[in-house]
C-alpha positions, 0 to 999 in steps of 0.5 A: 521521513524522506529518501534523503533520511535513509541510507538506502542500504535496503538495496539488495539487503534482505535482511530487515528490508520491509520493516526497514522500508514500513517505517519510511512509508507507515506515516505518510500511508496513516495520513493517506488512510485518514483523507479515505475514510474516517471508519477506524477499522476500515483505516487500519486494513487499508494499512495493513494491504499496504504493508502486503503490499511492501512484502510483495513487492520486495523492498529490497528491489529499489533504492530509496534515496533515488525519487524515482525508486522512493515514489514508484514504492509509495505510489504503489502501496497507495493504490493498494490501499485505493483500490481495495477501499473502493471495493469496500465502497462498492461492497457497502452499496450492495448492489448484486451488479456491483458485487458480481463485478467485484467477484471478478475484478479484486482478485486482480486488483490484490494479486497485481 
């Protein structure tokens, strides 16, 4: 699905924004998930940070029809979903220096 496949009626309208917002992205970000990993259960978090992150972010801000506002939201949630497979990838290698800058630094990347 594409902007031009909405209505943009998200716009302002609280009302079954982010479901309406997760069917727009929740492919794209299934493909995405795919090329980082190929752990099942790790791909399926990743996916759920992104859906958080839509939540977050408050869908209901942007008007999907415009390529701006539809890339800056999908460009969004990837990163999300980068920036907390990285971690997991950080984490896996267990060395306690990574793990003390991890300490420090995701609580940033997941509240940001």
């Amino acid at each position: 699905m594409t902007p031009a496949m909405t209505d943009g009626s998200i716009l302002g309208n609280a009302t079954g924004a982010v479901p309406r917002a997760w069917a727009l992205f929740r492919p794209g970000l299934l493909r995405f998930a795919r090329r980082l990993t190929e752990d099942s259960e790790l791909r399926k978090d990743l996916v759920q940070e992104a859906l958080i992150e839509l939540w977050e972010i408050d869908p209901t801000r942007f008007d999907l029809r415009d390529p701006a506002d539809y890339a800056y939201l999908r460009n969004a949630l990837m990163n999300r979903m980068r920036n907390v497979w990285r971690a997991e990838v950080l984490r896996s290698i267990g060395d306690p220096d990574v793990m003390d800058w991890l300490k420090g630094n995701l609580v940033h990347a997941t509240m940001s």
